[in-house]
C-alpha positions in Angstrom: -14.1 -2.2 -27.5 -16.8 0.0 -25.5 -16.3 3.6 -26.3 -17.6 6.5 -24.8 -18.5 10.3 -26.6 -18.3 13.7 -24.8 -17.4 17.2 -25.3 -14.1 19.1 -25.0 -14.7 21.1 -21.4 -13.0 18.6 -19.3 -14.3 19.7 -15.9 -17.9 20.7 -17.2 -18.4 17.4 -18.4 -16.4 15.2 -16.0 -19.8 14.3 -14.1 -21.6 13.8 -17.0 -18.8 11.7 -18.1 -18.8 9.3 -14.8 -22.3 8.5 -15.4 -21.4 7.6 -18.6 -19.5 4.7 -17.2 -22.5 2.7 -16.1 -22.7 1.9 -20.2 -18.8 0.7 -19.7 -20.5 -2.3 -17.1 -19.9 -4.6 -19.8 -16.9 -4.0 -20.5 -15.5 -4.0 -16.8 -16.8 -7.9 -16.0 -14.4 -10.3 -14.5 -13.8 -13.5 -16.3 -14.6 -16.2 -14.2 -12.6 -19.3 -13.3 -9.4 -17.1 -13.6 -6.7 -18.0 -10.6 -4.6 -14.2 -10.2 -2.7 -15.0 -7.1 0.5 -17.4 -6.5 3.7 -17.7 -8.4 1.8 -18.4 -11.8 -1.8 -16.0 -12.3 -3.5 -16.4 -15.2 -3.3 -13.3 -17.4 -6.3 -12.8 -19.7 -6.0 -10.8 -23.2 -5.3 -7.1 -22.5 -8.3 -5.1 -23.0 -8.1 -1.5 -23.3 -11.0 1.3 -23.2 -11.7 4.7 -24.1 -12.8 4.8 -20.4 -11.7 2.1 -17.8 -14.5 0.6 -16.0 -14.9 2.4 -12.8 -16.7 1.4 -9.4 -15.7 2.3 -5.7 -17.2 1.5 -2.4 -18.2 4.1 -0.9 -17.6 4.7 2.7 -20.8 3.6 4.9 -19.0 3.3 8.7 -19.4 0.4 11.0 -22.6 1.2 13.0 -21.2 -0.2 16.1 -19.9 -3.5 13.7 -15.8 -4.7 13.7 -14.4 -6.8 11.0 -14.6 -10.4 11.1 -11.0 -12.5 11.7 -10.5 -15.9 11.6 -12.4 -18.2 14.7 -10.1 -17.7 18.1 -9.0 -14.1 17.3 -10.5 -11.4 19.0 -10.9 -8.2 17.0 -10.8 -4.7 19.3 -10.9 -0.5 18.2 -7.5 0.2 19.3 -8.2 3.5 18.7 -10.7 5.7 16.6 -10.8 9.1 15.1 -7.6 9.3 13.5 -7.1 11.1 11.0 -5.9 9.0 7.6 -3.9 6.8 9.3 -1.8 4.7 6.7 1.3 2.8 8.2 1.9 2.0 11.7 5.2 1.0 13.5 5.6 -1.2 17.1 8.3 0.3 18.9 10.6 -2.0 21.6 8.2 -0.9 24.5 5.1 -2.0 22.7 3.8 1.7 22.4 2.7 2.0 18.5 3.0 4.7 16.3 0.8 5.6 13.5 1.4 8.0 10.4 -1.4 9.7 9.6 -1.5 12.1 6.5 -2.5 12.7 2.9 -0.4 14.1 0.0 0.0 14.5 -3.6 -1.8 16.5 -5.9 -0.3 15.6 -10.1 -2.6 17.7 -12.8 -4.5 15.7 -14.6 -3.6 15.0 -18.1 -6.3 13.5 -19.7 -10.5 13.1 -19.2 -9.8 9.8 -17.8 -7.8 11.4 -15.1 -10.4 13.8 -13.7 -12.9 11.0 -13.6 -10.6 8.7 -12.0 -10.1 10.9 -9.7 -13.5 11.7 -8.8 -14.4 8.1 -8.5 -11.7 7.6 -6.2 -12.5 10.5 -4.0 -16.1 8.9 -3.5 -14.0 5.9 -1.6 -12.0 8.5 0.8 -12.7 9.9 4.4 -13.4 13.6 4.6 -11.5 13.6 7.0 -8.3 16.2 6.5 -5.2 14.4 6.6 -3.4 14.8 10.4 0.4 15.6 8.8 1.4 14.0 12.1 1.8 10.8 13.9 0.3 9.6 16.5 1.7 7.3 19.3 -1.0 4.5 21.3 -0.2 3.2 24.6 -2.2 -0.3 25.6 0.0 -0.2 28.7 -2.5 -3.5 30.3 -3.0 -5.3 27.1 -6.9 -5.2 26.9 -7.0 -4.2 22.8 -7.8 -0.7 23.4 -5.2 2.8 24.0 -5.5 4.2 27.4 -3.0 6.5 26.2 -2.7 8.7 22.8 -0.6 11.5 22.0 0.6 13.6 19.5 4.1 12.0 19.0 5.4 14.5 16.1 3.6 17.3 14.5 4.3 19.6 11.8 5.5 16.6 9.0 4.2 16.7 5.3 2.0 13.3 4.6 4.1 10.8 6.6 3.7 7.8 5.5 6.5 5.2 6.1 7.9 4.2 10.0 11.6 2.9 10.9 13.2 2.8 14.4 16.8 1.9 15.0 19.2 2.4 17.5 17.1 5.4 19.8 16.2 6.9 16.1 12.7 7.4 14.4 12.6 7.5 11.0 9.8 9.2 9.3 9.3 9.3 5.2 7.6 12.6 4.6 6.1 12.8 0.9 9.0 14.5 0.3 11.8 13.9 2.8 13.3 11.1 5.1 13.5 12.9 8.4 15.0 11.7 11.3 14.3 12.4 15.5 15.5 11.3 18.6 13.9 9.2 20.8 14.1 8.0 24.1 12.4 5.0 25.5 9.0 5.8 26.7 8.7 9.3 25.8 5.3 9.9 24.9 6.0 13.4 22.8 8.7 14.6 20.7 9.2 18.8 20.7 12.9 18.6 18.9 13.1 19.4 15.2 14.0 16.6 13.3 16.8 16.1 11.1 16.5 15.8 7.4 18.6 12.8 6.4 18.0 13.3 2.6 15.6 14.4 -0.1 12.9 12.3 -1.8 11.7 12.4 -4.9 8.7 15.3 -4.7 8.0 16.6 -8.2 4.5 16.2 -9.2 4.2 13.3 -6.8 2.0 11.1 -8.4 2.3 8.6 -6.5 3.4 10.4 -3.1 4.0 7.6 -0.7 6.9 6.9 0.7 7.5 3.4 2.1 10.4 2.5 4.6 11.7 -0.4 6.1 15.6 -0.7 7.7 17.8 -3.3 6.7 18.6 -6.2 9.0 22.1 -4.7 10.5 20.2 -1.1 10.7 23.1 -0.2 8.7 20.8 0.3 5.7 17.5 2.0 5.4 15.0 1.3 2.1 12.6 3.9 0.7 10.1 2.2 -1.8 9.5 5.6 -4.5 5.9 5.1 -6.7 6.1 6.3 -10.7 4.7 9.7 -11.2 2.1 8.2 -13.9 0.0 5.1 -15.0 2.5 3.6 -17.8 4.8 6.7 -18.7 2.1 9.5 -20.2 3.8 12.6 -18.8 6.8 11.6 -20.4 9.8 9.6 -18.8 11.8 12.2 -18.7 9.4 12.7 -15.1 10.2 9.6 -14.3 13.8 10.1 -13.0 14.4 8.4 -9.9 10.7 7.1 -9.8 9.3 3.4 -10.0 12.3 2.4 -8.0 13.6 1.3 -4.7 16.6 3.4 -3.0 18.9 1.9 -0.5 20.2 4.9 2.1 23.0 4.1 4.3 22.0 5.4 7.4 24.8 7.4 8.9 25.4 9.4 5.6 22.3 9.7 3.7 24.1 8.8 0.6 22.1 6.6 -1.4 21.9 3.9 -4.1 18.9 2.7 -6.4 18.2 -0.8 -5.2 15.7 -1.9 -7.9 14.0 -0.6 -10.4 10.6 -0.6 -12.7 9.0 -1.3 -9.9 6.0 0.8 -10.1 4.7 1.5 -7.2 6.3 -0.4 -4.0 4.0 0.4 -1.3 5.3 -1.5 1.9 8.6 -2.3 2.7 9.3 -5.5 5.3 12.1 -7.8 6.3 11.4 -11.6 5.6 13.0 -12.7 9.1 14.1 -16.4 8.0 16.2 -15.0 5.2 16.9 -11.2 6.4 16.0 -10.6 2.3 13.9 -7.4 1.8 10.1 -8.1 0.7 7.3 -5.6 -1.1 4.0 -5.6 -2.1 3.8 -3.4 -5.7 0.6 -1.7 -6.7 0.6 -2.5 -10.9 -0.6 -0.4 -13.8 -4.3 0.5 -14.7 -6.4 0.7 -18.1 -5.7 -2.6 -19.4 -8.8 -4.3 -18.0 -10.2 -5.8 -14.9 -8.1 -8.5 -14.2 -4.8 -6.9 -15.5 -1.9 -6.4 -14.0 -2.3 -8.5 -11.1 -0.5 -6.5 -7.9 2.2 -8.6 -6.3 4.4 -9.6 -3.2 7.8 -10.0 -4.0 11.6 -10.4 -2.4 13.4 -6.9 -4.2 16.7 -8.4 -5.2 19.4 -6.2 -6.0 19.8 -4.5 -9.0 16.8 -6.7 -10.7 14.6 -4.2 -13.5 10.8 -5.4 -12.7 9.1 -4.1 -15.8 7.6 -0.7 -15.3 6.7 0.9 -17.9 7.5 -1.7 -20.4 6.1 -5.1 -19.4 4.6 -6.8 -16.7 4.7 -9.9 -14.6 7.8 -10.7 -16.2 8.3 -9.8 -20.1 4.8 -9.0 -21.6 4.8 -6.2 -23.6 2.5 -2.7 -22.8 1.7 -2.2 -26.0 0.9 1.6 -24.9 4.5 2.8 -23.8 6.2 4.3 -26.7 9.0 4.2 -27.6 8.8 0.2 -27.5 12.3 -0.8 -25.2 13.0 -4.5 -26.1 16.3 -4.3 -24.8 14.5 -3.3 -21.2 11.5 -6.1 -21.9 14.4 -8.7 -22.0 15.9 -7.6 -18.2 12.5 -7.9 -16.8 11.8 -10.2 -14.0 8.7 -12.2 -12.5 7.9 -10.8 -9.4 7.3 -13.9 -6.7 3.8 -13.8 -6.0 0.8 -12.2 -7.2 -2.2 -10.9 -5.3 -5.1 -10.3 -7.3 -5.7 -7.9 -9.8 -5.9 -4.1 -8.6 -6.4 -5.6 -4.9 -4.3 -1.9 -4.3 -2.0 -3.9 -1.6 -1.0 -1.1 0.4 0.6 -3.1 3.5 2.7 -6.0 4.3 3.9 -7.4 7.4 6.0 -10.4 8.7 5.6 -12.8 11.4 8.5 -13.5 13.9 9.3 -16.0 16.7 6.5 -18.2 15.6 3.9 -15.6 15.3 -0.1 -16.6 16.3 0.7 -20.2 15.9 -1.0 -22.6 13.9 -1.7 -21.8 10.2 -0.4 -18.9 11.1 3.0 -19.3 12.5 5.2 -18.4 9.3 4.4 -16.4 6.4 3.2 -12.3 5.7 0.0 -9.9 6.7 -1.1 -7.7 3.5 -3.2 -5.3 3.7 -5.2 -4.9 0.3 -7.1 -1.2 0.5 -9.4 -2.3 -2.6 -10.3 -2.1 -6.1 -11.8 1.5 -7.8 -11.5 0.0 -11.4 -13.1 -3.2 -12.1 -16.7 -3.9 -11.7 -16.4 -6.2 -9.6 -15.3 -5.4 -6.2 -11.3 -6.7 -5.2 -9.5 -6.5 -2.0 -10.7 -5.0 0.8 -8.9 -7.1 3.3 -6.2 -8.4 4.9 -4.9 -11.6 4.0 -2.6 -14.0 5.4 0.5 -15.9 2.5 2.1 -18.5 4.0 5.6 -18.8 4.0 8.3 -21.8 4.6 11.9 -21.2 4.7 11.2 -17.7 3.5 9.3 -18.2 0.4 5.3 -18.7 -0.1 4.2 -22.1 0.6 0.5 -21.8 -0.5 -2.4 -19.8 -1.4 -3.4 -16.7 0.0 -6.2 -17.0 2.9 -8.5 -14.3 4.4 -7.7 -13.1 7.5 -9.6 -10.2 8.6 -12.7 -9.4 6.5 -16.2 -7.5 6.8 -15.1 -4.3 5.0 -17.2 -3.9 2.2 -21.1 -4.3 3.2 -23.6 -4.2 -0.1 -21.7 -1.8 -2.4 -19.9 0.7 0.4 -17.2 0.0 2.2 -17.0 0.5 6.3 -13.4 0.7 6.0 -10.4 0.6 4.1 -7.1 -1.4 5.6 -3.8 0.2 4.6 -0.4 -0.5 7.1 -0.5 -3.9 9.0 1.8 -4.7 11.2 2.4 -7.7 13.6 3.0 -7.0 17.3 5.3 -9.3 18.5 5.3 -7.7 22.2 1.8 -8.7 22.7 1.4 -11.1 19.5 -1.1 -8.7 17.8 -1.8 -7.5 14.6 -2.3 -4.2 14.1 -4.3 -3.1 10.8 -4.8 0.6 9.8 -8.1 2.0 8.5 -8.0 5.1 6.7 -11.6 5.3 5.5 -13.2 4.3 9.6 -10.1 6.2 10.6 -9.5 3.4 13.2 -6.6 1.2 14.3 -7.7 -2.3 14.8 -6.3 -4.6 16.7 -6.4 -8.6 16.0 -5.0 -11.2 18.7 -5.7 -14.6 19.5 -8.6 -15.0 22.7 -7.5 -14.6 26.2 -7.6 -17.8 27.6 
């Protein structure tokens, strides 16, 4: 085990501390040969640290560069100097909206936690979050907003979209919020409506994801734990690392699943009308553990969180020990890559680009801050057949990371199916890109 000495003052020594982590290089090396994505990763020995190995890109910008997508896709700036933008949502008109905010704010609890979060600050915009969102008009189809408004101001880190039925949903850190919309309308000035309450308290993890049900009857609101594997206690943990079901009229609500621990994009699989997520998994357990996931959220299934992963291996770390909740665990479908930090996922409908890829799911994997070795830092494209993944993941739209620093960051994705585009949200460029097959 590498180790690590330093004094008691946690914030006097918290830089000395990072630089300390260049001795943990050792420690934080990938094993290679190791397969972490499909239905079956392999999961090396769990190897815990006084300090877990650290490394970021840091941001660097694109000097006039775009990312690279597959050959016959044309890649355009949909629209630049946003401000965080995370998720975005394609309304019936093709005008898109983007949520653009930044939230949380949990005390740190241990040393670990202030150089954690130091290390991932070095990998963020300094851009202040826009606690709005933001609608694009490309009324003639050329890849790049002619049109962009302020759609809604005045929201508290919006993160997750939903339209149904002449409604906008909005998932606030704190609140789903609902507001009228008419077809068109490039500005909303009426106060929305607070459907119900979200989780809020210390707000680790603060996003909110959304997604509505098939019917519209039915929206979902994917709720992150509020720590890494249950150290502020689980008594913090009440309605957290979970999955709620809201019916839409009422607001009443329903925990869907559960010990999931942090579901960070909701979507519809449109063969099967089943609800799909992509789960951010636990740190501090070494570079290529626990491999994030896509997975179909069944109803009432326990996922693991806090007490095992990918099924029913044991966290030796969460005490009390919970057999009894070891033995309801489930395998998620499909795993990603270890701390790939999938942020967005996004189906194709009526036979999307064609090709390879016709069927399957867009995720967008924001990228590693503790491993050595760089992850994610993409999109990729999982291929589906009759609703299930049909084959290994493949890169879709690359070019992010250049040396060490990253040009960008990919969070929301979403696929266009007005003007068969995919539409991919940069929160470290601040940028919306847009990715659709050449003009012929």
């Amino acid at each position: 085990m590498c180790s690590l000495s330093g004094g008691p003052a946690l914030k006097n020594h918290a830089l000395w501390l990072c630089a300390g982590l260049l001795t943990l290089a050792a420690c934080g090396k990938s094993e290679p040969g190791l397969d972490q994505t499909g239905p079956q990763p392999d999961l090396p020995e769990q190897r815990q640290t006084l300090l877990p190995p650290m490394k970021i890109a840091t941001p660097a910008g694109w000097d006039g560069e775009k990312p690279t997508a597959p050959r016959g896709f044309t890649v355009t700036a949909l629209a630049t100097g946003l401000a965080i933008p995370r998720q975005t949502l394609v309304l019936p008109n093709g005008d898109i909206l983007v949520a653009e905010g930044s939230g949380g704010g949990a005390p740190a609890l241990r040393p670990k936690d202030v150089i954690a979060t130091y290390i991932k600050a070095m990998g963020k915009s300094s851009v202040k979050g826009g606690n709005r969102v933001t609608l694009l008009r490309d009324a003639d189809n050329d890849g790049r907003a002619e049109l962009r408004t302020s759609f809604i101001t005045g929201l508290n880190a919006p993160y997750g979209l939903a339209y149904v039925d002449g409604q906008i949903y909005v998932a606030d850190q704190d609140a789903l919020v609902r507001f009228p919309y008419r077809e068109g309308v490039t500005r909303i000035t009426s106060p929305g409506v607070e459907l119900l309450k979200l989780p809020s308290h210390i707000n680790h993890h603060w996003t909110k994801s959304l997604a509505a049900g098939p019917d519209g009857s039915r929206l979902y609101v994917g709720i992150g734990s509020n720590s890494n594997v249950g150290e502020r206690g689980m008594g913090v943990e009440q309605d957290r690392a979970v999955i709620w079901e809201i019916d839409r009229q009422s607001g009443m609500h329903r925990t869907y699943a559960s010990g999931i621990r942090n579901p960070t994009a909701l979507a519809i699989e449109p063969r099967t009308q089943r609800l799909w997520a992509v789960v951010n998994e636990r740190d501090e357990l070494g570079p290529q553990l626990v491999p994030d996931y896509l997975t179909s959220v069944r109803p009432g299934a326990f996922y693991g969180w806090p007490y095992s992963y990918w099924g029913q291996n044991v966290d030796p770390r969460v005490q009390p020990q919970k057999p009894d909740m070891v033995r309801r665990a489930i395998r998620p479908d499909y795993a990603l890559g270890s701390h790939v930090a999938a942020l967005g996922v996004s189906f194709t409908t009526d036979g999307g680009f064609g090709g390879g890829f016709s069927e399957g799911a867009f995720v967008g994997e924001h990228g590693s801050w503790n491993r050595q070795n760089l992850a994610g830092y993409k999109v990729v494209w999982v291929p589906f057949s009759n609703g299930r993944p049909s084959g290994e993941p493949q890169d879709f739209l690359t070019g992010f990371i250049k040396g060490d620093h990253a040009r960008g960051r990919p969070v929301g994705v979403t696929y266009d199916p007005v003007h068969k585009a995919l539409i991919v949200a940069d929160d470290v460029s601040n940028t919306i890109w847009r990715v659709a097959p050449d003009r012929r």
